[in-house]
N, C-alpha and C positions, 0 to 999 in steps of 0.2 A: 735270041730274039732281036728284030732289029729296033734299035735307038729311034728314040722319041726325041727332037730337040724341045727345049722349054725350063722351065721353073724346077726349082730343087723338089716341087709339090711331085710334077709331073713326074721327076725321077724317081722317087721315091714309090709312088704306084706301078710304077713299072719294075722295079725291085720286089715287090709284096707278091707281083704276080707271078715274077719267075720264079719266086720262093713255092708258091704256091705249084708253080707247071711242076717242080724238081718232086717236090713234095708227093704228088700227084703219079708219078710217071710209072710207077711199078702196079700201081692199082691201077690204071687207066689199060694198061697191057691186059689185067687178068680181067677184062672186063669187054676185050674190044678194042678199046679205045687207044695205041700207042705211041701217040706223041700231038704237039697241038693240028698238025694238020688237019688231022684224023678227026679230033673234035669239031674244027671249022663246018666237018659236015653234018652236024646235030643240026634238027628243022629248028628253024627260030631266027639263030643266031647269025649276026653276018662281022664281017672283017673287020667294022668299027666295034663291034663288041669285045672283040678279042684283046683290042686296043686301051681298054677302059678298065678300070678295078669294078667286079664284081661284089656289090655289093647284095645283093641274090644269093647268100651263100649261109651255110650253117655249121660255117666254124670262127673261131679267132680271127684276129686281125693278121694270125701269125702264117694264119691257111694251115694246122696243123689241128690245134686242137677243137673236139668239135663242140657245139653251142647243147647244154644237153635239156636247158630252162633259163624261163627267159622271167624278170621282173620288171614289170617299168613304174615311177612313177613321175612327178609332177613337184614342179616346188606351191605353194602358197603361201595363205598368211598365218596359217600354223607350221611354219617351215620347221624351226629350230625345234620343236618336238620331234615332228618326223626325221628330221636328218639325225638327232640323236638316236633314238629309236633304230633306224636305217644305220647308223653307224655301230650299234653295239652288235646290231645281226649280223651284219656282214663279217663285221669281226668274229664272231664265233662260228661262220660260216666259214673262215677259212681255218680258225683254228680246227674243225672236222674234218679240214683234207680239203677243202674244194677252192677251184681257181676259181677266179673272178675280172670279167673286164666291163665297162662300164662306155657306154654310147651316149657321148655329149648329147643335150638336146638342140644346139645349133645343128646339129645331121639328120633330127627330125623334120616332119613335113611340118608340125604345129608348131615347130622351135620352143615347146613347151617339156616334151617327154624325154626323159630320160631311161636307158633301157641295161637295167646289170645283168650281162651274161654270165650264166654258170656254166662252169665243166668240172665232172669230175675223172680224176686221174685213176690209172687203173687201182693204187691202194687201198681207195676210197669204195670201188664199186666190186673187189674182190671179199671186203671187209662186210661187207652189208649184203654182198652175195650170200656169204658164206651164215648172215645173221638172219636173213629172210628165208631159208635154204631155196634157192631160185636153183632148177634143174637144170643142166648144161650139159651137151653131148660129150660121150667118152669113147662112143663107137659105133662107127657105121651100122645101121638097121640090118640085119642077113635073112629078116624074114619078107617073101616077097610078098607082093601087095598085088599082083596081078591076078586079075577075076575075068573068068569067060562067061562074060553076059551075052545071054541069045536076043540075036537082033540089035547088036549093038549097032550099025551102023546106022538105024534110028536116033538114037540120041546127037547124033556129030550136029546136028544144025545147033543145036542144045549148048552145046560143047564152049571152052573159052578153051585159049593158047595152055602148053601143060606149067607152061613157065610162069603163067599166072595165076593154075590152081593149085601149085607146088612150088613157092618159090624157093622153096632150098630142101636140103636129102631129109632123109626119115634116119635118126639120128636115136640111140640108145642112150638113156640122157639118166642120171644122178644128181643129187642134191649138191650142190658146190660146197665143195671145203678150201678153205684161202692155203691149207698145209699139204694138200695134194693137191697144188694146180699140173704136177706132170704126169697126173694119171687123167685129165681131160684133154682134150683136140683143140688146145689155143695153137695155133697158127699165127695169130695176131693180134695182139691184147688191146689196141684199137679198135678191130672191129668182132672182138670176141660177143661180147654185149649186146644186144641189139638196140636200136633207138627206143622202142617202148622198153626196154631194162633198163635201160642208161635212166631216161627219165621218171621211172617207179621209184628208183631205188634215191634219186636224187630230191625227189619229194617226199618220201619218206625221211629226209633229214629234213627239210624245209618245214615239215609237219612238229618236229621236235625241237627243232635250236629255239634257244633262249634268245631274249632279246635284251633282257635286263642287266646291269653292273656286276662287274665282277666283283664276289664277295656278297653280295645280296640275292636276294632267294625269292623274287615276288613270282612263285607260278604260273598267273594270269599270264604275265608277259614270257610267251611262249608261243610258237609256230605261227606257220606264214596264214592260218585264216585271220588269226585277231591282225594280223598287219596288214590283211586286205577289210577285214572289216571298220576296221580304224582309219581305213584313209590314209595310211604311209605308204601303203604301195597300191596303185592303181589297177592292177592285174600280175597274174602268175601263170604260165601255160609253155608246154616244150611247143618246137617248131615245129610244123612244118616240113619234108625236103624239101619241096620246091611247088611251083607256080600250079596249079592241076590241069590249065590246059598247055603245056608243052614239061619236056623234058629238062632238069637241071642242066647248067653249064657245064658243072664241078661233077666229074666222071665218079668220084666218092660218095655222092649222093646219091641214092640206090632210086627217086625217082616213084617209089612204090605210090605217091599221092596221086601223082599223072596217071597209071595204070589202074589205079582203083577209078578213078572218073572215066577213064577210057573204055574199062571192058564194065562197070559195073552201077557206074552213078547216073548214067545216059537214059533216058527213057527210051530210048531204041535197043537199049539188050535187055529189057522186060522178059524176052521166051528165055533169054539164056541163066544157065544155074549162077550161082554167085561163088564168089571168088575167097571162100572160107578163110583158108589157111592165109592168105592173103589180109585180110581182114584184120584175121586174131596177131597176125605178124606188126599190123602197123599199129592197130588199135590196141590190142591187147584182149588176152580170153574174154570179158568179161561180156566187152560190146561183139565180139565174135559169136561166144552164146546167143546170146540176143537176135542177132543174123538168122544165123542158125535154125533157131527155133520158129523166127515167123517165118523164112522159105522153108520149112516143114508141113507148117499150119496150113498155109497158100497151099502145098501141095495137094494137102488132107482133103482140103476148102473143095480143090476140084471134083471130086469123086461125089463129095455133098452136093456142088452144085446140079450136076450132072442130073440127080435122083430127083434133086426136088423142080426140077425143071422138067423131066418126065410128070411127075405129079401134076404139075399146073398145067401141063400136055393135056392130060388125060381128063382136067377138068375141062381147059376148051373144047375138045372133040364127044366129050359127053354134054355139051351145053344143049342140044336139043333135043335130049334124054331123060330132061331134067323132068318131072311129071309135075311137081308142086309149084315151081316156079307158074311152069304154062295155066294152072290151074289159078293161082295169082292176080296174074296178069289177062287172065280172061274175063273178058267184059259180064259175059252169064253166070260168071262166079266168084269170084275177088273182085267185078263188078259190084254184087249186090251184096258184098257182106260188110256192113255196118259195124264199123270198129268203137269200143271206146273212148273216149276221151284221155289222152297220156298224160297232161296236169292239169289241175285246177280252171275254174272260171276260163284261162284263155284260150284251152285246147278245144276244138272242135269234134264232130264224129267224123270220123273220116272210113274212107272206102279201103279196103282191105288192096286195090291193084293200083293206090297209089306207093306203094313199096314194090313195084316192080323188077325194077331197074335193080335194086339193091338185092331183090330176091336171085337175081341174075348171079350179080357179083359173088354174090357169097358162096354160090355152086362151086364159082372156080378154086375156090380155097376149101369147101366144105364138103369134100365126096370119098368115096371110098378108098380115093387112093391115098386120102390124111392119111389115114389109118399106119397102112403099110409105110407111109414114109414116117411117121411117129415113132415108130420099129425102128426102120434103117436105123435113122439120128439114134438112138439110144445105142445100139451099137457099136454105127459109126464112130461117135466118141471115146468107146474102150478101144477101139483100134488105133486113134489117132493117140491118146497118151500112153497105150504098151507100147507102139513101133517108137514114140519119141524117145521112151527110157532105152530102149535099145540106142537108137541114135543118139543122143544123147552118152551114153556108155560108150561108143566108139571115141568119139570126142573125147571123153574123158582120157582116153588113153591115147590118144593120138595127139593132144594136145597137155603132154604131163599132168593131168588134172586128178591120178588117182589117190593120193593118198595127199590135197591140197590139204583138204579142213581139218584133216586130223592134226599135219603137223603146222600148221599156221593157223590154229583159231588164235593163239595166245600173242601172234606175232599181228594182229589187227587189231588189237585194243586201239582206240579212238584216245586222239591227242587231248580229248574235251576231257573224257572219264579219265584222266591220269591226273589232269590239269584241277580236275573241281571236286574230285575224290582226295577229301587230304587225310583220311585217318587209313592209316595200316595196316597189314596182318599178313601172318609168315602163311605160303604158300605151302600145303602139305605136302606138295609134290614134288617143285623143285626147291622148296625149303628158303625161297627167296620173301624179303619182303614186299608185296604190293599193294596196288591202292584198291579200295574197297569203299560198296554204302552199305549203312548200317540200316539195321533191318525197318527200323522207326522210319528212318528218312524216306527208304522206299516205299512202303506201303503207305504213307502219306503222298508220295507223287502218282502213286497207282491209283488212289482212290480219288485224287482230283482229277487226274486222266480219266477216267473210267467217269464220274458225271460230267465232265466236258462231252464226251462222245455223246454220252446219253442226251443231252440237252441238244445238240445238234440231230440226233435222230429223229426226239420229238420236234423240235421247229420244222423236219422234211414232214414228217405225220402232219402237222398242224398247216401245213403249205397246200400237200395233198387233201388235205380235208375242205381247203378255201379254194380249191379248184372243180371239188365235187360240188360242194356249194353252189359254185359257177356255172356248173353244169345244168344244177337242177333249175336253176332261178333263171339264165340265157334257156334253155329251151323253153319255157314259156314264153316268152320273149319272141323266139325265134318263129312258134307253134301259131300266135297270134299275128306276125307279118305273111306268113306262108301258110294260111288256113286249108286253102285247096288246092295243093302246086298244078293236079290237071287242069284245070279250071280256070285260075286266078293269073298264075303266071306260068302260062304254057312255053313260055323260050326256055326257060330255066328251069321249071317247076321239077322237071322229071330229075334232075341232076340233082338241085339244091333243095332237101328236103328238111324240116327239124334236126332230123335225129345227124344227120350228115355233119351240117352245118356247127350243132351243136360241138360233135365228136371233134370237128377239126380245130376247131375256135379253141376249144381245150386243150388239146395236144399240143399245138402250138404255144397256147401260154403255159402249160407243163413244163414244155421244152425250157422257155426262157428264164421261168424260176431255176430250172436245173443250172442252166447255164451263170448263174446268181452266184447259188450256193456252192456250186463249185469252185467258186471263184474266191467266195470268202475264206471254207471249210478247209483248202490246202495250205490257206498259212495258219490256218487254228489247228492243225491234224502237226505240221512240223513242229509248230511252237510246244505242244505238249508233249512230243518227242523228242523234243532235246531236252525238256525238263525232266523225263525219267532216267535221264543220263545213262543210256545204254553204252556195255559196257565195250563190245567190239560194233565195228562196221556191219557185220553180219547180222547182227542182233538189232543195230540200228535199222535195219534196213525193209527187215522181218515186220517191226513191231509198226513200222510205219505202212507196211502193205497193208495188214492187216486193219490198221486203222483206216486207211484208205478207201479200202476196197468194202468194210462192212460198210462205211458213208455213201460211198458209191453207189452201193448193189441195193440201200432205198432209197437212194434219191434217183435213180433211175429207172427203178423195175417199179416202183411202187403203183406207180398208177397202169401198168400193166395187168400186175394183179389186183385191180381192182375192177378191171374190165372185164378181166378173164373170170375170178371170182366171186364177185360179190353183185357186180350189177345185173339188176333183174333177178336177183336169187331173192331177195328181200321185199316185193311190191305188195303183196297185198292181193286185193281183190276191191272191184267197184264196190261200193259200200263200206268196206273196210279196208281202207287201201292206208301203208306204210309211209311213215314221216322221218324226215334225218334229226330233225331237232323236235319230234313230235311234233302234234299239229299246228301248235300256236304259232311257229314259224312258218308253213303253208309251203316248203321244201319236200315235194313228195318224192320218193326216192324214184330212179331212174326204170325204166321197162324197157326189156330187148325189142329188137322189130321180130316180127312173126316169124323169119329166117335164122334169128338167134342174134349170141350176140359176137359172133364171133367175125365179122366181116368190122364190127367196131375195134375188136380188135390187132385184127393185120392195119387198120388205118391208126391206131397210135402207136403199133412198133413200126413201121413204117416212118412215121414222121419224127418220134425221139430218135430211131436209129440211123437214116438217113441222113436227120439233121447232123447228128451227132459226128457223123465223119464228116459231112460237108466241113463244119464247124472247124473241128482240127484239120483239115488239109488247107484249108485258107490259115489256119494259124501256123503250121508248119511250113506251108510253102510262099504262101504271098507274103504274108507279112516280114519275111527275113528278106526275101526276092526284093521287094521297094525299099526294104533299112539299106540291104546292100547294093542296089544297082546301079547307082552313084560312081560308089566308089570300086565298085566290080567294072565297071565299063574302063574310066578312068583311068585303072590300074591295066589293063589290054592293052593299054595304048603308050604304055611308057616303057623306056629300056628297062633290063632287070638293076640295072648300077643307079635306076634313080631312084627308087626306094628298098629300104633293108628289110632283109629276111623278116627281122623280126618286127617292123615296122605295118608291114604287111599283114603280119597277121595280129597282128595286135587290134588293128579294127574290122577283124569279125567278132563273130557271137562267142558267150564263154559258154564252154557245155558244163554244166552244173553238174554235182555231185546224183543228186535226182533225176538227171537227164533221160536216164534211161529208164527210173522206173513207171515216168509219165507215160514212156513210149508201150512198157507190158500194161499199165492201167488201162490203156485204149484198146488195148489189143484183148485182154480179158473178157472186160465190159463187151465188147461186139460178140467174145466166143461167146458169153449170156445169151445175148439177143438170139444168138443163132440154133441156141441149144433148150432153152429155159421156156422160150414160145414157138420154136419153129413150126407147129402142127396148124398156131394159125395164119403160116406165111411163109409155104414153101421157097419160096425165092429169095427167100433171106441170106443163105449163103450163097447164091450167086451173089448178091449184091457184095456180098463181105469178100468173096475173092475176086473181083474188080476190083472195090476200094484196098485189097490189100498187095496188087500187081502193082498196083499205085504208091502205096506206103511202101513198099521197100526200095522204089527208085526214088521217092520224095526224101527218105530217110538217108538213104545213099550219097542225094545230092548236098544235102544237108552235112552230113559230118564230112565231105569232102572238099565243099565251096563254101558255105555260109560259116560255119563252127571253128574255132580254133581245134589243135590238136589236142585229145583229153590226157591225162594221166594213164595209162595203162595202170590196168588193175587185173587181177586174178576173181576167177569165179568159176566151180566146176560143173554149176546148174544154174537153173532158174530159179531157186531158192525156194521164198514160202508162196510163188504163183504155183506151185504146181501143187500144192496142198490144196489151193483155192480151185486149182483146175477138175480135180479129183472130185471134191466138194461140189462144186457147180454141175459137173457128170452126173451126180448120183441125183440130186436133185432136178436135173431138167428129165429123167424119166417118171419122176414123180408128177410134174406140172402138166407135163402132154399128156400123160394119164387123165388126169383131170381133165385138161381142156378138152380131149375128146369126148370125155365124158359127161360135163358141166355145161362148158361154153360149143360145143360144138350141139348140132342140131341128129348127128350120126344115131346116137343110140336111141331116140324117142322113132325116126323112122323107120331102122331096124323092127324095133317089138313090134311097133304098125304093120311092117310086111308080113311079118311069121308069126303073128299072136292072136291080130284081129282083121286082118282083112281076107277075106276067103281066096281072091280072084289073083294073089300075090303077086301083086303090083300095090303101086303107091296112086293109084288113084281112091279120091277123097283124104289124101292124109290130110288137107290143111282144113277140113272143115274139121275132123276128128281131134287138130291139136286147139281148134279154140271152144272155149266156153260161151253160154250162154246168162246175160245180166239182163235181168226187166230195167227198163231206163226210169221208171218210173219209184225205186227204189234208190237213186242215186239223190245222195244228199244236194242239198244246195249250194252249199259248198265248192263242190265239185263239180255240180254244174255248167257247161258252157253259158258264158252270158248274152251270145250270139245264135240264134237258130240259122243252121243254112238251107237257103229255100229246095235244094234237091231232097231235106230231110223233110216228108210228108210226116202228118199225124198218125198212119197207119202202120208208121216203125215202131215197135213196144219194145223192142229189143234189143242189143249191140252185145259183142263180140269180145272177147279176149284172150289173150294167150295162158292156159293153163288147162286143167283135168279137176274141174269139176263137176258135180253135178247140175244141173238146168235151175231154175225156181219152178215150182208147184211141187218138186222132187222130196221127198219125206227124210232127204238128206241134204235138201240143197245147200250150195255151197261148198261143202264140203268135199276131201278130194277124192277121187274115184279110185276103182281097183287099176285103173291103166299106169294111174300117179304114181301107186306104189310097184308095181310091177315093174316101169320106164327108171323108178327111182332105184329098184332090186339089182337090173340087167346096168344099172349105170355102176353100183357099187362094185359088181363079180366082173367088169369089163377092167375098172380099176387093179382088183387084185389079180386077177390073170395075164395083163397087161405089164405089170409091175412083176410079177412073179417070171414072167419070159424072158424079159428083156433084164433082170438082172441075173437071173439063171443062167442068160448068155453070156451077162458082161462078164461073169467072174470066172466062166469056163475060157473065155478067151484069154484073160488075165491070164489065170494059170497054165493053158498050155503057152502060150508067149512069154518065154524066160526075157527079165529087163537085162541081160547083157548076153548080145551072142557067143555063140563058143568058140570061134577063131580069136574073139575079144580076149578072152579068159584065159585063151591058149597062149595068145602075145603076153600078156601081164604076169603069169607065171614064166614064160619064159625067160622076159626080161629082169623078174626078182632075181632067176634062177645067176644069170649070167651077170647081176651085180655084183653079184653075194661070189662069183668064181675069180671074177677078174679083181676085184677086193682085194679077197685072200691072194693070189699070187704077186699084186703088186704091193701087198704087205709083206711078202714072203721076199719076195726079191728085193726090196728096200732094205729087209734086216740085212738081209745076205751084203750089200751094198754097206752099208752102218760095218757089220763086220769084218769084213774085208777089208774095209780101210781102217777101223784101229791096229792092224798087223802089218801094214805095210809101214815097210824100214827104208824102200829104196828115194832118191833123191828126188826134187821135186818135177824134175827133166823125166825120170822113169813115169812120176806119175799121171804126168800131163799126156801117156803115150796111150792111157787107160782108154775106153770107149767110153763114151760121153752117155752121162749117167741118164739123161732124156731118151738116147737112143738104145740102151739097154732098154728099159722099163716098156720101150714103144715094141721092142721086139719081141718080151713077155707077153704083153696084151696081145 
């Protein structure tokens, strides 16, 4: 390299680097790259750079060993606690094996932070390999992978590079044992490891070491959260390789963070698949599952979309077929038909074709093709969680995940439950002592958990109840601004009606309580889960969905169903019409518009679930987008030698242990929406695969740009979402049962067609579905206090929705034989409906095995060929052991031997 004149400084960095190029040289060859020339043509970099110590880099100062977690913190005015503290850790951080170097904070941009680099050496990560049993390849894969897909050349637009859906071979892999490292394919015990290994296993010490005095035993003080919770260390997170929009310097940095933003974090490769293996490689299985699972969903999501977009098709091109609508809205007849008053004193009588507009509306959601698409989605859903268990099950195997949880439940016990659990008891199985709660303790934190929930359930009932309230007490309100929208206010009238007005004014403040309580409920839902002191990760993780998700599923569905079931089932009749707080409150409970009540509700899943992604994609994307755009621009425009690796990412976001399970809460909560009421709002899953084409590039850009690098962690499913997914399945063919039954208007027109109309057609159905009220039986009470002058004295009469019989009738009042017949054909539409559709789900179920047979076929194979190659390299070791207690000849004879690595390799 040519000479730099200058300062012993200057020299010195140009020593660091040729240590670094010498260091470099044999990896940069197997990669491309062989010698610095060759480098100079990486995009980016120019000839001053070459010249300069890269500080951009993710190893030592030595350019050898590499950076595998990074700590930084801060001096203050609580120093000397923390440096104490800080000093006893570090100390038993190296008595564990692990190197240590330490970044002044004069090399900081704040000249405040200081940054201690960890590395562990191979001892350390062979040791803990061998103790977490992490799988490692022993032999090349011999089973091909090749499939003839028909019409493959369809997919290629679809398609990314192979080298970035496969970044390395398919590889026969075993549990690592530190005493047979020569029956696994290290090659190079630098880069045996991967970076998310390297940094799992390195946190997993960080998670354990003491920080306390030697000779003293205070448990509390133990592992790196209490040191981040305490203020001695200001973050904990591994790196990084390099910048996401260009390519590392250092030819040893594999780069994969640029290529994930390149082929995968871009909203321009939305059509294209995502980069799995890629994924689970830098990230680790856990957030790769995760991937996984919603570009499945989004898959699913299309076929749904597709169906229910036909459905709403078929509602538009039948819109001037509709017979009841026209009948509505005609002057000669929803003209003249005198409706009752819907509340008290301030409602008016109003004309039956001022609900026109909405009679429309509701066609488009309310026709026969619900029906058949109510069908599909029940289906649909068995299809989309059998094909996941399948897929799912590939993964499993293709990404070492078969036998995780059997033999690492015990190996995730939670550093919390070791630490706060102090009484003992011998394990029956492996006969060791460990920590334990006694049965007192826990059933006392179950039973405070368990009235915590509850108490938060009823405050969501008791919210929903003051919004029904709202309803009732604002539509009078609304009833008395907007007496005669044809009439009064004809720009608006036709649009902005009571019941409209009412529904959206609600929804909307629905929304914003939800978005309250959510707000409060996640740190009330953790805090009682770390008090039951769960005792592995897994179990934490479980008990906290569950708590999550039952909070969740009413404070979000609740006033769903309350749309879909109860309003309008409870009113009453003129004369005797239903109270929420009885009458002394003057809160008469809600009435459907003549069309039903089912166009109220596609407009409040519409506006919770709408809102509800708007919501998090401005919280996901904008608001990280202006924390970092600052320092994101800023950072573009500087060499990589003026700020450090680890500097660099030290001010992004920290992804939280829960990181991920906010991102399945979201994703659950929408599969509801889309499954629980879709019958009154076919286009729901379109909506939900747009917003979810969106969420896996918002998601993508997020843990590439915005998030520091997480922890790798193991995980071989989705855990307890998929119990809730199962759950939410069975149930959303229960609810669309109903609603087509309840809330939709489908079944009372049906029996009309073929029970009592001769000419089979639906003309006069809407005179047929209202009753007849003498006005002059209507208490005072409920009275208009307003006469409208188009109401002459020769009206005796008014209108309302139900099947009773007339006044002067020797039954009046009371409900007709059509009542119970419409109530009969609604109950047998239920059980037939529910009888089909789970008839199918479970025949699909069982002819769809959750693991396919090629799957089954690799997994035995691969048992088969552990369990051979084992035994011969246990067979050939002895033979090796024996043969050498017999040998007599000199050391010169024996060193003439074949090299014991290359026997074994020619066994295998």
């Amino acid at each position: 390299m040519r000479r730099i004149t200058g300062k012993a400084k200057d020299e010195t960095l140009i020593e660091l680097q040729n240590a670094t190029e010498s260091q470099t040289g044999d990896e940069n060859s197997g990669n491309g790259v062989s010698s610095l020339s060759d480098r100079s043509t990486l995009p980016g970099h120019t000839e001053m750079d070459k010249l300069q110590p890269n500080k951009d880099t993710v190893f030592f100062k030595d350019g050898v060993r590499r950076i595998d977690f990074v700590l930084s913190y801060v001096d203050d005015k609580d120093g000397e606690k923390k440096q104490e503290r800080r000093r006893e850790f570090e100390a038993n951080l190296e008595k564990a094996g692990l190197e240590l170097e330490t970044d002044d904070k004069s090399a900081s941009k704040d000249q405040k932070t200081y940054f201690l680099k960890i590395h562990a050496p191979w001892d350390v990560l062979a040791t803990y390999a061998d103790v977490l049993k992490i799988k490692v390849p022993f032999k090349a894969s011999d089973i091909p992978n090749v499939k003839d897909v028909p019409l493959e050349w369809l997919s290629h637009p679809f398609r990314l590079p192979e080298h970035i859906m496969h970044p390395q071979p398919d590889y026969f892999t075993h549990a690592f044992d530190k005493t047979k490292t020569d029956f696994f394919l290290i090659n190079d015990k630098d880069t045996f490891f991967p970076p998310s290994t390297r940094n799992r296993i390195v946190y997993y010490i960080l998670a354990r070491c003491p920080y306390y005095k030697e000779g003293r035993k205070d448990r509390d003080k133990t592992g790196i959260k209490r040191l981040l919770s305490n203020g001695t260390y200001t973050a904990a997170f591994p790196l990084h390789d390099c910048r996401y929009w260009k390519r590392a310097r250092n030819a040893e940095c594999e780069s994969e963070r640029y290529n994930l933003y390149e082929h995968w974090a871009r909203f321009l490769c939305f059509y294209k698949e995502q980069p799995l293996n890629l994924i689970r490689k830098y990230y680790g299985e856990k957030i790769g599952i995760y991937f996984a699972w919603l570009g499945f969903y989004t898959e699913m999501l299309f076929f749904a979309a597709v169906m229910g977009l036909i459905c709403f098709t078929y509602g538009v091109l039948s819109y001037d077929d509709n017979i009841s609508s026209k009948e509505i809205c005609d002057a000669d007849i929803g003209g003249t038909i005198v409706m009752c008053p819907l509340c008290d004193k301030k409602c008016p009588f109003w004309k039956l074709n001022s609900t026109c507009l909405s009679s429309w509306q509701s066609h488009l959601f309310d026709n026969e093709g619900t029906v058949f698409f109510a069908i599909f989605m029940g289906i649909w859903v068995t299809l989309f969680l059998e094909f996941w268990k399948r897929r799912q099950a590939r993964l499993e195997y293709e990404w070492d995940l078969v036998d995780f949880e059997e033999e690492q439940q015990q190996l995730q016990i939670r550093p919390e439950f070791e630490i706060r659990c102090t009484n003992r008891r011998l394990n029956k199985i492996t006969k060791e002592m460990e920590p334990y709660l006694p049965v007192s303790s826990k059933c006392a934190r179950y039973c405070l958990s368990s009235a915590t929930v509850l108490l938060w359930i009823s405050l969501i009932v008791a919210c929903i109840i003051g919004v029904i309230a709202y309803r009732l007490a604002v539509y009078a309100a609304f009833a008395s601004i907007i007496k005669d929208p044809m009439r009064k206010i004809q720009l608006v009238g036709r649009f902005i009606t009571p019941q409209l007005a009412t529904s959206v004014t609600a929804s909307c403040i629905n929304f914003v309580i939800i978005m309250i309580l959510n707000f409060f409920y996640e740190r009330v839902a953790i805090w009682i889960t770390d008090m039951e002191i769960p005792k592995t990760h897994l179990e934490y993780e479980n008990r906290l969905t569950m708590k999550m998700f039952l909070f969740q599923f009413v404070n979000y569905y609740s006033s769903c169903f309350y749309v879909a079931f109860f309003k309008g089932k409870f009113v009453g009749y003129p004369g005797e019409y239903s109270y929420m707080f009885k009458k002394w409150k003057k809160l008469r409970n809600e009435e459907c518009d003549p069309g039903g009540c089912l166009i109220e509700l596609t407009t409040q899943l519409v506006i919770v679930m709408a809102g509800k992604q708007l919501w998090g994609n401005i919280q996901e994307a904008l608001l990280p987008l202006l924390r970092n755009l600052w320092s994101s621009r800023k950072g573009r425009h500087n060499p990589d030698n003026h700020y450090s690796r680890c500097e660099q990412d030290h001010v992004l976001l920290n992804f939280s242990q829960l990181g991920l399970f906010y991102e399945y809460l979201e994703m659950v909560i929408q599969f509801g929406f889309i499954t629980l009421f879709v019958a009154s709002f076919p286009l729901a899953p379109l909506l939900a695969l747009f917003n979810n084409i969106l969420e896996i590039r918002v998601d993508a850009w997020k843990f590439t740009t915005q998030f520091r690098r997480p922890v790798a962690s193991k995980a071989r499913n989705i855990g307890a979402w998929q119990e809730i997914l199962n759950a939410v399945a069975i149930l959303s063919v229960v609810t669309n049962a109903f609603i087509m039954a309840f809330t939709s208007d489908m079944i009372p027109r049906l029996v009309y067609l073929y029970a009592y109309n001769n000419k089979s057609s639906m003309t006069g159905y809407v005179n047929n579905s209202l009753s007849i009220y003498n006005i002059s039986q209507i208490h005072n009470d409920s009275m208009p206090e307003e006469r409208d002058n188009w109401l002459d004295n020769s009206t005796t009469t008014c209108r309302y929705r139900d099947y009773r019989y007339p006044p002067g009738h020797e039954k009046a009042y009371n409900h007709t034989m059509q009542f119970w017949h419409i109530l009969a054909a609604k109950m047998a539409f239920i059980i037939i409906m529910e009888h089909v559709v789970f008839v199918v789900k479970f025949f699909v179920a069982w002819l769809i095995p959750d693991v396919p047979s090629d799957v089954k076929a690799r997994i035995k194979r691969e048992r088969y060929l552990i369990q051979e190659y084992l035994h011969n390299y246990e067979v050939e070791r002895l033979k090796l052991q024996l043969s050498a207690s017999f040998i007599t000849e000199p050391q010169s004879e024996i060193s003439s031997t074949p090299d014991k690595h290359e026997v074994l390799s020619e066994c295998l």
